[in-house]
N, C-alpha and C positions, 0 to 999 in steps of 0.2 A: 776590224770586225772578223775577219778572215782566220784571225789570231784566235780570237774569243772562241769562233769555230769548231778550231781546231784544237784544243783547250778543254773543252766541253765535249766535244767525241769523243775523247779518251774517257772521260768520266761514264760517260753511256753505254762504251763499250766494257769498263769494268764491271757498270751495275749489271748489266745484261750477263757478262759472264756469272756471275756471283748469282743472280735469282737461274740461269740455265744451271750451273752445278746444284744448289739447293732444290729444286723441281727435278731433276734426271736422281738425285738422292731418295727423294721421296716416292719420284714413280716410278724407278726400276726394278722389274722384282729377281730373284737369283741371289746368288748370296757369292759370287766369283769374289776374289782378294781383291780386287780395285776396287769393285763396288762399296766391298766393306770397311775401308780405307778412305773411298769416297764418304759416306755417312760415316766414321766416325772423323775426319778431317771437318763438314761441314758443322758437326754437334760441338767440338772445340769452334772453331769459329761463333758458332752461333750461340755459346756462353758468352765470348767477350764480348760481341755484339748487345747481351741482353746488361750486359753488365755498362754497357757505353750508353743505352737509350735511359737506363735506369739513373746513370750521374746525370745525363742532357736533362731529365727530369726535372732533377732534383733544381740544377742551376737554373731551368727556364722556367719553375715555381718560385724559387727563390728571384729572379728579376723582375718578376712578374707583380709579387707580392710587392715589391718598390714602386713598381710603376704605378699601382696602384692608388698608392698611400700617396705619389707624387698628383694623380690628376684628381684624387678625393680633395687632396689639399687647395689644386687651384681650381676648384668649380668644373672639372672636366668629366667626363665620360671615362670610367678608367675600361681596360685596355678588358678584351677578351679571354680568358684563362686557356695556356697553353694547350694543344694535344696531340697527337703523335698524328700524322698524316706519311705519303707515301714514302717522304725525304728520307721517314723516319725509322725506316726499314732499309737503309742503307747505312752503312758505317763502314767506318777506317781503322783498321787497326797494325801495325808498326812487328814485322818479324822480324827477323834478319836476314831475311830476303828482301827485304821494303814492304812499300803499304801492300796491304790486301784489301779488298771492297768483303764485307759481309752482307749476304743478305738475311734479313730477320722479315719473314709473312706479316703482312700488316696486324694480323688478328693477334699474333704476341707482342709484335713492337709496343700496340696500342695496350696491352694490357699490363706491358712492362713500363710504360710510360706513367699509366694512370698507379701502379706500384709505387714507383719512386716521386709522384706528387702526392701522394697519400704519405709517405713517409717523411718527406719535407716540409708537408705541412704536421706532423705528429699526429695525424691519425692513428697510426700504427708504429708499433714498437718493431727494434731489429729482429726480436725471436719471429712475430709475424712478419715483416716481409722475408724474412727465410722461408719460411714456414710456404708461404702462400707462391716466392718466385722458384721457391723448387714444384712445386703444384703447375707451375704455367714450363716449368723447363721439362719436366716428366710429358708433361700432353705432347711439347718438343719432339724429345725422344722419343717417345711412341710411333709421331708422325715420320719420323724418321729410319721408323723399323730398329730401332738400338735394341731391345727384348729380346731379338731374337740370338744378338753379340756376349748377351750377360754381362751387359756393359751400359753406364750410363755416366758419358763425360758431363754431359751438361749441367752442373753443381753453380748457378750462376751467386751472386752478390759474395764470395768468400770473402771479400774486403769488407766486408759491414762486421760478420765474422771477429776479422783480425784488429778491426778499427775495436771493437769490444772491450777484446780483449786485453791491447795496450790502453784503453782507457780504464778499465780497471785494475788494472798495475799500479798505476800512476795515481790514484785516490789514495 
């Protein structure tokens, strides 16, 4: 248990790092080269983040939509339909430095979640969730003070983008 412990501290200790740098991003004001570096480091981070809660969507609608069609079939209760909670606001992403922890404010994670369930189920075409997760990346940016850099990294879903476009190659 000791093990598990200690296992799990590290992980609280990175989510903690990762939501203190996104929070000292957003509520420091000045505009010195670190800070600026600081917000635009977290706005990259917080693309691939949106881009990582947007696939977890996708996959945990798609599971879901199974499980479902499994407990319809045997007289069961099926299962609650996924949605983004606090987990979900935490993500991993892989540099060449090793993982980093991202943090993503619950109020996009959840809106980037219900994005890519909307799109997994066909509600929405790729031009609209473009359309709509550059709408939730820009409020992002904003919070982040980028306007004032004339800069805005946070372009999130470019894979849906590129997936497109080799799909229409390929017809």
């Amino acid at each position: 248990m000791g093990l598990l412990k200690w296992f799990d501290g590290g992980k609280t200790k990175e989510r903690d790092t990762a939501k203190n740098g996104f929070e000292r991003a957003v509520s420091s004001s000045g505009d010195s080269k670190e800070l600026r570096a600081l917000r635009i480091r977290i706005a990259l981070r917080s693309k691939t983040g949106l881009d990582i809660i947007f696939r977890a969507a996708m996959r945990a609608i798609a599971s879901h939509e199974e499980e479902v069609m499994i407990a319809t079939a045997g007289g069961e209760v099926p299962p609650p339909t996924p949605v983004a909670d606090e987990e979900t606001c935490f993500q991993t992403m892989v540099t060449v430095n090793g993982p980093v922890m991202i943090y993503v404010p619950l109020e996009f994670a959840s809106r980037f979640f219900e994005l890519g369930t909307r799109y997994q189920q066909k509600e929405i075409d790729t031009q609209t969730a473009l359309t709509e997760g550059q709408e939730i990346a820009n409020e992002l940016g904003t919070l982040l003070n980028l306007d004032q850099y004339m800069v805005q990294p946070i372009t999130p879903l470019e894979f849906l983008l590129a997936q497109n476009i080799v799909g229409s190659n390929i017809n």
